[in-house]
Each structure stands twice: as C-alpha cells, then as structure tokens.
Kinemage of the C-alpha trace (Angstrom):
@kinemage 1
@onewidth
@group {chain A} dominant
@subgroup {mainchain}
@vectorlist {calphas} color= white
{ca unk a 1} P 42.521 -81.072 -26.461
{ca unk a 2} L 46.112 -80.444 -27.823
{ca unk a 3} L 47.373 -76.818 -27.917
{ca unk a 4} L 47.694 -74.688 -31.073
{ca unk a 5} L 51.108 -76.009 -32.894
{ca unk a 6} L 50.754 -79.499 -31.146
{ca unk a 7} L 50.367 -82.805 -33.065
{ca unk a 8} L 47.115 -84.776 -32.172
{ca unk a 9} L 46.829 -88.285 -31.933
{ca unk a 10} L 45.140 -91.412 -32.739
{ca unk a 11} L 43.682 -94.018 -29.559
{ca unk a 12} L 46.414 -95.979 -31.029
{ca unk a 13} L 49.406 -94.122 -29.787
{ca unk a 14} L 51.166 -96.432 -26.615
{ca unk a 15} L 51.825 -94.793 -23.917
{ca unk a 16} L 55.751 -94.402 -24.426
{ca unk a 17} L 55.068 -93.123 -27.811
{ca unk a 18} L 53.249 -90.212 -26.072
{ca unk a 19} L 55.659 -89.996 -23.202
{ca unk a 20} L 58.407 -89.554 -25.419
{ca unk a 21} L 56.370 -87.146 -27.972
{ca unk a 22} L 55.504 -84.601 -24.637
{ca unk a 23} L 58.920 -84.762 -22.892
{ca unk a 24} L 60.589 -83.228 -26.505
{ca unk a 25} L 64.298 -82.449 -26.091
{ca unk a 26} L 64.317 -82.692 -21.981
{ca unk a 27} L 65.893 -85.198 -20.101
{ca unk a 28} L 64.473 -87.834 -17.609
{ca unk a 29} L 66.888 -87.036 -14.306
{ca unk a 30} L 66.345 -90.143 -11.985
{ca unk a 31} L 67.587 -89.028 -8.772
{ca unk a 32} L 67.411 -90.421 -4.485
{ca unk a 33} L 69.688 -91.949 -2.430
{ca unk a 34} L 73.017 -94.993 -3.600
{ca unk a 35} L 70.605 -98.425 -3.766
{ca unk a 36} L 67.560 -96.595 -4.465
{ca unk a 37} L 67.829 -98.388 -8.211
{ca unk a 38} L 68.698 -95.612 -9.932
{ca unk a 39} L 70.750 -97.268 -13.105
{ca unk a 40} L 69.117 -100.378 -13.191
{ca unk a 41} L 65.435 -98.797 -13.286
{ca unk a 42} L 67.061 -95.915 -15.628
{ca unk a 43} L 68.173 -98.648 -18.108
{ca unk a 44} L 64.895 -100.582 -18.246
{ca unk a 45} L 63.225 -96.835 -18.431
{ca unk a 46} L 65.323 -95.693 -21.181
{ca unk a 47} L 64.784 -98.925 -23.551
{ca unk a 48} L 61.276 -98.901 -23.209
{ca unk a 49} L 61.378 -94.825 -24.058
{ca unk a 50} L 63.769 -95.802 -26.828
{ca unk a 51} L 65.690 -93.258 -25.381
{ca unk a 52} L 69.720 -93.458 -24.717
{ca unk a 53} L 70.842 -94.185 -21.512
{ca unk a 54} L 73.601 -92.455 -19.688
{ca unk a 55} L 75.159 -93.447 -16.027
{ca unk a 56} L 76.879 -90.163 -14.361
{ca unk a 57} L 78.628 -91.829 -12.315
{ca unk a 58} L 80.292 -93.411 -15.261
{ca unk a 59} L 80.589 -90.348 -17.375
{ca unk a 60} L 82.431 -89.341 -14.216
{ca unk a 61} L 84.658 -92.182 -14.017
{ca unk a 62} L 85.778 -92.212 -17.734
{ca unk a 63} L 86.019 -88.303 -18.006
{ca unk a 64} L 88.620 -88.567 -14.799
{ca unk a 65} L 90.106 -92.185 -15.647
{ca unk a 66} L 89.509 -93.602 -12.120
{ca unk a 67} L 86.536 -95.035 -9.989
{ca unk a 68} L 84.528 -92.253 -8.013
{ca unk a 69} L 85.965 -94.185 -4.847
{ca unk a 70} L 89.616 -93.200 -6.008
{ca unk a 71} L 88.414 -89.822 -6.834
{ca unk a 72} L 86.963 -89.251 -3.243
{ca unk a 73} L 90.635 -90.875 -1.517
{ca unk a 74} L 92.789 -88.650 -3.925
{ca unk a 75} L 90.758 -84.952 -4.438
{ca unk a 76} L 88.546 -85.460 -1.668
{ca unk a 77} L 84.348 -85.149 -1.812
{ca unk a 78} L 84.580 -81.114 -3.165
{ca unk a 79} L 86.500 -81.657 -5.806
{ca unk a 80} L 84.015 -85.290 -6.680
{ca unk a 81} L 80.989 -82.726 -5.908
{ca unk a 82} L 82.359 -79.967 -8.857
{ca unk a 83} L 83.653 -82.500 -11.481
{ca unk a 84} L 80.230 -84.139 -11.067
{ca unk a 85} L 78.373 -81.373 -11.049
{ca unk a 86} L 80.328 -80.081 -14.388
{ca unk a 87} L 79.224 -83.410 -15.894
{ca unk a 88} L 75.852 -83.408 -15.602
{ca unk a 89} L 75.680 -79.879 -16.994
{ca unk a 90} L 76.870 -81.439 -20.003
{ca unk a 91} L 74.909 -84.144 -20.410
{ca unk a 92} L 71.600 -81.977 -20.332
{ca unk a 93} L 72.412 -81.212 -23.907
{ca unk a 94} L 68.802 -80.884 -24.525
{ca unk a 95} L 69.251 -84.350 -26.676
{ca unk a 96} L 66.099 -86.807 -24.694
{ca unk a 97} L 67.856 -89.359 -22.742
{ca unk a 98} L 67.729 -91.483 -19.308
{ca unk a 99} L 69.706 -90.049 -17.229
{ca unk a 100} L 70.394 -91.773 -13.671
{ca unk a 101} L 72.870 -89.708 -11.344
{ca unk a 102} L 74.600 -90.202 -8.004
{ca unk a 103} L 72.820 -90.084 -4.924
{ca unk a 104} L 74.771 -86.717 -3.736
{ca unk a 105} L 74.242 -85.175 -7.515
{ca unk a 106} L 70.857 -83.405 -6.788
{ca unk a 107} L 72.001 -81.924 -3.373
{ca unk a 108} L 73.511 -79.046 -5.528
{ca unk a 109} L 71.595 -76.216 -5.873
{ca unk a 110} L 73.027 -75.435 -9.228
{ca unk a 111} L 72.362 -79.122 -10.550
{ca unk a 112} L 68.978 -78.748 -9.727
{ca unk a 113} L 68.351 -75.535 -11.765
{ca unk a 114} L 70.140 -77.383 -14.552
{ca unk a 115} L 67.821 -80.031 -14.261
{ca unk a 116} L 64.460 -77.572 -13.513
{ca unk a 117} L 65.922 -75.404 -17.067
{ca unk a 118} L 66.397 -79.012 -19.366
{ca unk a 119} L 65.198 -82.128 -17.690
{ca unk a 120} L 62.373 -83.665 -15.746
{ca unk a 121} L 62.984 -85.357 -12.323
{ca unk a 122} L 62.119 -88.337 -10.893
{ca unk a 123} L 62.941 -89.064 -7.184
{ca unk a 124} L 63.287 -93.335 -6.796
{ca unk a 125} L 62.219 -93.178 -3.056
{ca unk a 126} L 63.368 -96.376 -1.120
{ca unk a 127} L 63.454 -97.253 2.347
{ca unk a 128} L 65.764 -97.352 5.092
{ca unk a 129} L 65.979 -100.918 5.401
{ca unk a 130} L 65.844 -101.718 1.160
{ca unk a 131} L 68.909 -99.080 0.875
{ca unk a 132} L 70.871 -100.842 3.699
{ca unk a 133} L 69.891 -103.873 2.171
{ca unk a 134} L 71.177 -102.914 -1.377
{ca unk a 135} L 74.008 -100.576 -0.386
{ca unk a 136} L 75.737 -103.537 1.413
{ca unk a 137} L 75.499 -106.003 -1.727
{ca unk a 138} L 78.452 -103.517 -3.264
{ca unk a 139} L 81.584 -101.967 -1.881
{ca unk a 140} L 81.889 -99.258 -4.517
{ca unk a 141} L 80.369 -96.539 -2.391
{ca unk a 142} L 82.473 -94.279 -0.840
{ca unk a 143} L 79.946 -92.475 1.725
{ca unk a 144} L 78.673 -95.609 2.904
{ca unk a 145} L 82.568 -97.062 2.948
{ca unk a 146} L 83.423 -93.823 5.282
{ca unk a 147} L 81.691 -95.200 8.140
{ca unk a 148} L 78.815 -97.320 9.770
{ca unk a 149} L 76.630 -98.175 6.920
{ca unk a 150} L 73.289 -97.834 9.193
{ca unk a 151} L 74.674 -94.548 10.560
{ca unk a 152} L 75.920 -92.813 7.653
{ca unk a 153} L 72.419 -94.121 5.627
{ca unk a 154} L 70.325 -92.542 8.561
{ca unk a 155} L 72.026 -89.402 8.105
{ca unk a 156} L 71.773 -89.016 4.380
{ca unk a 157} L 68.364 -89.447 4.356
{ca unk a 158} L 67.822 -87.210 6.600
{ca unk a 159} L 70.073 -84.491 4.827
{ca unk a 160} L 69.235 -85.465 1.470
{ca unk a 161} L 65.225 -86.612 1.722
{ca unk a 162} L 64.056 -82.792 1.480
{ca unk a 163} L 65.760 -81.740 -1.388
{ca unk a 164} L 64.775 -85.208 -3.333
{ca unk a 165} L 61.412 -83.870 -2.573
{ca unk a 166} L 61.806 -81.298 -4.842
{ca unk a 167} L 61.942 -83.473 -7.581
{ca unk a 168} L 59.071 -83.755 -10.342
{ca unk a 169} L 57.737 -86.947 -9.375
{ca unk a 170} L 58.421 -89.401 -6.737
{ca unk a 171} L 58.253 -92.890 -6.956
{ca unk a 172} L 58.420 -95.537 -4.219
{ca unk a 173} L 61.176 -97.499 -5.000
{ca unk a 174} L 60.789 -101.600 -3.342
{ca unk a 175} L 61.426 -104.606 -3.387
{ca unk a 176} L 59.236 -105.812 -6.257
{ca unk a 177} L 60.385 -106.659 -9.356
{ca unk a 178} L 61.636 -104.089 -11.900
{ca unk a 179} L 58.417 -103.850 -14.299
{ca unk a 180} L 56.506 -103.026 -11.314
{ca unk a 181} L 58.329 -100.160 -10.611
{ca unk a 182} L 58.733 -99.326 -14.220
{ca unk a 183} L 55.240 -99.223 -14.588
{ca unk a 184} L 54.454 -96.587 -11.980
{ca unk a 185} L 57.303 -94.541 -13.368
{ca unk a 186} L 55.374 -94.686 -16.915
{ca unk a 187} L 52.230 -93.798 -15.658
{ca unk a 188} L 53.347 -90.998 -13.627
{ca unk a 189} L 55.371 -89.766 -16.443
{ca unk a 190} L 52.294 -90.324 -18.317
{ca unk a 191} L 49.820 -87.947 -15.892
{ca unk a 192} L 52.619 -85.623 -15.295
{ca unk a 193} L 53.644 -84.617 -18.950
{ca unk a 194} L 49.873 -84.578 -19.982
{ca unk a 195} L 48.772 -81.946 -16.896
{ca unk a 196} L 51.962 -80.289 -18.077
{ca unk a 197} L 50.166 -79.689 -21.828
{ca unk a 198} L 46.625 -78.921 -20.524
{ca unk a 199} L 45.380 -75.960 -21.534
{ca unk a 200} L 45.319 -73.600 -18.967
C-alpha cells in the first residue's frame, strides 16, 4: 500500500521506473575497493535508471587539472583525501544521479554522513583474486603503484572491508558479465527502496 501523499501505480510500471520514482532526489553512491567495477557497472546502472552519470575520480581530475596519480606525487594522499572529499560533497546536490567514487572515498567519516544525509550506497564487493586480477590490467592507481600489488590489496581490504560494510546494500561483484551484476544491483535496489516506503 503506498503512503498518504505517494503516487500509486499500475502492474505496468518496470522496475527502473519504480526504482527511480522511490529513490526521489538521492543519489546512488557505488562504493568498494579500485577494480571492484565501480564506473563501468555505475555507467550501465545509470543508463538503465536514465539517470546521469558522474565519475569522482574524474570530477577530481578536471577540478585540479591533473591525474589523481600526479595529485598523490605532488600534494601527497591528505591533500587527494580533502579535495576528494570536497568533491563529492558537491556532487550530492540532491539532483538523482550514478555516482561511482574512489575506492578510499567512503573511508571518510564525513563522506559517509554526506552520503547517509543525500544518497543511497551500494558496496560492489569483489574478491581478492578478481581485484588483483583487474587492478593489474591498469597502471593508473596510485595505492596499488606504491608497492606490492598483492600486499598493498591484502591490506586495503582489510582496512577498508568494514567500513564498505556500512554501506546500504552490498553486492558481490565477479567475474560474470555486466548485466548479471546489473541485475542484482536492480533488484536489490528494487527490495531495498520498497522496505524503505512500507508502512511502518
């Protein structure tokens, strides 16, 4: 039954239709570690939402006019961490987009209440062995770059892993192809927003 003020609708309504009518002016924060698919799930997410889709890590670039690997050789990984954070403030404008960040965005406690007040989060949870897999296809990340890939992914997921758990909704992240994934991330965006407008 829809609350007092809420539209109703027909059997006819698609699922993104009603995804997009329940999420209103919040955000869809796709969060987890560098490799976990972040952008390119975000991307497929945010056309079939007809939604806009926005990269942080490229807001970041363009807003500082260098790569996010120059900006961690020339300010260092605090100054990366408050320009980023900065960013992503911004961009929960409370206008509905796709928005995938980097994997060290959601470690801030601040970001995180950002996201809690004006988005929804989704943690892409991948493996060990799919991140090494994935992170080692690209050279543009500068924590893996700073040392022994397997190393430095071992201890990220063990920092980070808890405080992706706080995320809305978590979704295993694999080596399947895209609609797969896409289509657990649209039914659990699906179950999650319609628990969210249950009466009490």
């Amino acid at each position: 039954m829809a609350r007092a003020g809420e539209a109703t609708t027909t059997d006819t309504e698609t699922t993104e239709a009603r995804i997009t009518r329940r999420l209103g002016s919040r955000t869809i924060v796709l969060v987890g570690m560098p490799g976990a698919g972040k952008s390119s799930i975000g991307r497929r997410l945010a056309a079939r939402l007809g939604l806009p889709f926005v990269d942080a890590d490229a807001e970041i670039e363009e807003a500082a006019n260098a790569t996010i690997a120059e900006i961690f050789e020339t300010h260092g990984e605090p100054y990366f961490r408050d320009g980023e954070r900065r960013v992503i403030q911004r961009l929960l404008d409370g206008s509905p987009k796709v928005l995938a960040t980097g994997g060290g965005a959601f470690v801030s406690p601040e970001t995180r209440e950002s996201i809690r007040a004006d988005g929804l989060s989704i943690w892409l949870k991948a493996d060990r062995d799919v991140i090494l897999q994935r992170v080692r296809r690209r050279s543009n990340r500068p924590m893996i770059k700073a040392g022994d890939a397997e190393a430095v992914i071992d201890r990220l997921l063990a920092e980070r892993s808890p405080i992706y758990a706080e995320a809305d909704i978590h979704i295993q992240s694999r080596e399947v192809a895209h609609d797969v994934v896409l289509g657990d991330i649209l039914a659990a965006l699906d179950a999650w927003l319609a628990r969210e407008t249950e009466p009490v």
